[in-house]
N, C-alpha and C positions, 0 to 999 in steps of 0.2 A: 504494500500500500504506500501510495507517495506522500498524503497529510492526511491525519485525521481532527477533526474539527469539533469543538465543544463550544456550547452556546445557546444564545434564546431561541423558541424554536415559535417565534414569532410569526402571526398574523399582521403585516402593517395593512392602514388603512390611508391611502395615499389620497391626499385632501388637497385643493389649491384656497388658500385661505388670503386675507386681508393682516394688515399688519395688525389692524386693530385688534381683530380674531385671539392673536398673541397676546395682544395688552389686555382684552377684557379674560383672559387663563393665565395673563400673569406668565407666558412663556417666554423666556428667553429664546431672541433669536439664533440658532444656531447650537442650541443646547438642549438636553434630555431632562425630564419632568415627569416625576411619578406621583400617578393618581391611586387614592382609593376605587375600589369598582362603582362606586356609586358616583364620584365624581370623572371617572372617564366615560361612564354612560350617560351624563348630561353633556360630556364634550362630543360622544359621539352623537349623541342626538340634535346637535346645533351645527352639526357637517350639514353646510350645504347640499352634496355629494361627495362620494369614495370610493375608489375601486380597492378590493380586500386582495390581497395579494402575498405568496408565501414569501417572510423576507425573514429577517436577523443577519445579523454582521458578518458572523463565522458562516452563516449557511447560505449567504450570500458571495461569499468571498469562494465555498467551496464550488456551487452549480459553476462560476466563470473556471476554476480550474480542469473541472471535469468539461465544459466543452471546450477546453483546449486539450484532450483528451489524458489528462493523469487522472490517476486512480485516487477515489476522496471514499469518506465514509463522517458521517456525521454521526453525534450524538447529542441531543435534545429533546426533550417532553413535550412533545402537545397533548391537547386536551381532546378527549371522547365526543367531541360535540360536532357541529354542521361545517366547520373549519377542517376536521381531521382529513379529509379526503382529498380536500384544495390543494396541502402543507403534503403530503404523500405524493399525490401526484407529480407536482412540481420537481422533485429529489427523481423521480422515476424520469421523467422527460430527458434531464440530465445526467442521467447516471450515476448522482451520490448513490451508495447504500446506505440504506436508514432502516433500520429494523427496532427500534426504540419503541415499547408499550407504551398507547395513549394514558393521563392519566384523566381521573374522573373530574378533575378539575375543568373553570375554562380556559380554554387557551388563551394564552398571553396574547397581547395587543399591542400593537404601538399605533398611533396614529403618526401618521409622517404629513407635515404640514406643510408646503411646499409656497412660500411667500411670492409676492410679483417679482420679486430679485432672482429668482432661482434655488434661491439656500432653502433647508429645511430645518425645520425645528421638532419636536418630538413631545409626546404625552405620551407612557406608557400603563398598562397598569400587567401587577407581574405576573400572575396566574400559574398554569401549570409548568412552565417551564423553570420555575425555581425547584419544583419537586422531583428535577433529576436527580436519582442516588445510587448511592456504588453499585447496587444488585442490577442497575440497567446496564453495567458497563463489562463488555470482554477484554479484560486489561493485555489480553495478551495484545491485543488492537496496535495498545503503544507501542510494544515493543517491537512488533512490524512494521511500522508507519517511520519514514522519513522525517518526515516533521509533526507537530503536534501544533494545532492550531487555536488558540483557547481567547473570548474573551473577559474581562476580568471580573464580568458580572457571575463568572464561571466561580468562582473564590468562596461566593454563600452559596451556593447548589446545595439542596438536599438536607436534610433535620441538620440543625446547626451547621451547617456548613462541611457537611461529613464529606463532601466530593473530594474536596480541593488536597486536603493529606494527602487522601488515600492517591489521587494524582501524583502528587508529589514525589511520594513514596517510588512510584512506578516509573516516573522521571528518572529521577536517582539511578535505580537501578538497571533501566534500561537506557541511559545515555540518551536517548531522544530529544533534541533538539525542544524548546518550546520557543514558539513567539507568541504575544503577548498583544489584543488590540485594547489598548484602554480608550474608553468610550464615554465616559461619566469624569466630570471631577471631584465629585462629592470620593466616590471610589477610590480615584485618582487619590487624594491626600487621606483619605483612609488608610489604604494597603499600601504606600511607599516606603515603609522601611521593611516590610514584608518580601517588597518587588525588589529592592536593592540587595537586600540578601541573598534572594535567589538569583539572581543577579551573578553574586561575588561567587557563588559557589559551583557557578555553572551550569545550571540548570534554566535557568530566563539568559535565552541567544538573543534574542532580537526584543523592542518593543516597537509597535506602530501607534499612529493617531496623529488628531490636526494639531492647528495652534491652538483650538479653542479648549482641549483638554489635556493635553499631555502637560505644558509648564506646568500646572496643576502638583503634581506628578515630583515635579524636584523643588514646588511653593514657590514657583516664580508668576510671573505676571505676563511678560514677552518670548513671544518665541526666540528671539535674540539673546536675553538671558537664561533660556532655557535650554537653550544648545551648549554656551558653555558650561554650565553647572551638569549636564549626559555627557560630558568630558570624563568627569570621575565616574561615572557607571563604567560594572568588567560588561554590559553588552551592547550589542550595535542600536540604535533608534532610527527608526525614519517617521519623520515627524513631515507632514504635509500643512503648508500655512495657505490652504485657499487656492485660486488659481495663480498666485504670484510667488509663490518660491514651493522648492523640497530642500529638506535638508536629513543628510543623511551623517549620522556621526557614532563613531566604535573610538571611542580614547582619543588619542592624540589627532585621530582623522576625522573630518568635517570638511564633505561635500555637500555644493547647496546646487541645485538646476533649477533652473527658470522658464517652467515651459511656457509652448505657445501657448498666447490665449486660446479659448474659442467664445465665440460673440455670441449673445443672447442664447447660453443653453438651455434646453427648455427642464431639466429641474436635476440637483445632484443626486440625487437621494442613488446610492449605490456607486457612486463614483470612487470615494473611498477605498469600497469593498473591493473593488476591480483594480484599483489603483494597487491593493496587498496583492491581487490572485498573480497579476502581471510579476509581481516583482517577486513572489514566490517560483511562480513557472522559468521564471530567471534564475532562481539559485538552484533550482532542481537541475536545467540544463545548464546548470557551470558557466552563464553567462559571466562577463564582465561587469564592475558595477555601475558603471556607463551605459552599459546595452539591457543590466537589468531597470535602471530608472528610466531607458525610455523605452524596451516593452510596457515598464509598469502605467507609464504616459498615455500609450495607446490605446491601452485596455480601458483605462477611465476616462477618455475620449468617447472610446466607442459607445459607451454608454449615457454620455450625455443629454441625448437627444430622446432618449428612450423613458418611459412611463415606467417600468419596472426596473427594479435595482441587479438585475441579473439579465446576462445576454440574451437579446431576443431569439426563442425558437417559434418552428412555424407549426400552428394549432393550439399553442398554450396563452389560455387567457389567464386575467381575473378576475371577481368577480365584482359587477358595477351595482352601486347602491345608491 
């Protein structure tokens, strides 16, 4: 197996909203916001419209690897309910394996809010996908997988956070590479002396994410102060600041690339996700890190234009509300 992927096994509900929309839920533009169920069911019920669509970060990152044709296998909890078939399918079109029991919960949500700017902004509420735990997991998984793809919502999975050890654990001893998407900054400055250890020990290779969460991460403010201060991290970061720089930095090394624009995309929402699969599919085939930041470029190009966070195939919809 070439990555195996942990993470929310998310339903997003892709909305084009008004700035206001954000200011009267109190969202931050360009940031994640969790709701209780009662309050993301009055946010869902003031959507204009949404098309339901199967997303999450890591399992969005995996469907672009698998059709660049490497072997992925995800693991994450949906929920028993009218979602479970959409979130299956989806994995099947593309070739993840996913053989993870629904749980009786509902499945996790995020609404993805897509502003007249293009940026997205997020309301989640967390549902079954926190109740992935170790008995859902074939650990040998890891120890055949090339790389291990986790993001860092993955940390509380399961009754007290049982996942994330027993991960650890399995890391450890199977040498397996992890990279790490942090997504959240609440997270972010939660678990940072937690990620710098695993870090120093060898176990966290890489970390990804924008500017708007990763400084977070080493408690800085700027992307710029926060490249130097992942100087002293033992692993590599590639930290994306929006469409105007990448910066990629392992110790003493810090490259930045400045891609091309592109003019009025019509929304990011998975641009990210593509942006990791590209630059993954890049170290798998022993690219350069030149040729793997501008594979990782194209990949999150290609997706710009596009309504779903994962490469379009031909007959998979979602579904419109």
């Amino acid at each position: 197996m070439d990555v195996l992927g942990i993470g929310l096994a998310n339903i997003d509900l892709v909305a084009h909203v008004t700035d206001s929309f954000l200011e009267r839920y109190r969202i931050e533009k360009g940031q994640a916001k969790k709701l209780d169920c009662l309050e993301f069911g009055r946010l869902r019920a003031d959507l204009p419209s949404f098309r339901a669509v199967a997303g999450g970060c890591a399992a969005n990152t995996l469907c672009g690897l698998s059709s660049a044709g490497l072997k992925t296998r995800f693991y994450g909890k949906i929920g028993s309910d009218s979602f479970e078939s959409l979130y299956r399918a989806s994995f099947r079109h593309y070739g993840v394996e996913y053989k993870v029991k629904a749980s009786k919960e509902e499945s996790s949500q995020c609404a993805v809010l897509v502003s007249p700017d293009g940026n997205r902004s997020f309301a989640y509420m967390q549902g079954a996908s926190w109740q992935l735990g170790c008995d859902d997991f074939d650990f040998q998984d890891i120890w055949s997988a090339r790389f291990v793809y986790a993001e860092i919502y993955a940390m509380e999975f399961g009754k007290v956070g049982s996942v994330w050890p027993f991960l650890v654990n399995n890391l450890r001893q199977s040498k397996t590479p992890l990279i790490l998407k942090v997504i959240d900054r609440e997270y972010a400055r939660l678990y940072s002396s937690a990620l710098f250890a695993l870090a120093e020990e060898g176990i966290l290779t890489m970390i990804v994410g924008n500017g708007d969460n990763l400084p977070a991460l080493v408690g800085k403010e700027t992307v710029e102060e926060a490249a130097r201060a992942f100087q002293k991290w033992s692993c590599a970061v590639l930290l994306t600041d929006g469409p105007e720089n990448v910066h990629y930095i392992c110790q003493n090394v810090h490259v930045e690339q400045k891609p091309v624009p592109v003019h009025t995309p019509g929304n990011t929402s998975g641009a990210g996700d593509q942006f990791v699969a590209g630059y993954i599919e890049g170290m798998l085939s022993e690219l350069s890190l030149q040729d793997r930041l501008g594979l990782a470029e194209r990949r999150a190009k290609e997706i710009l234009m596009q309504e779903s966070p994962r490469p379009p195939l031909s007959g998979l919809q979602g579904i419109a509300f």
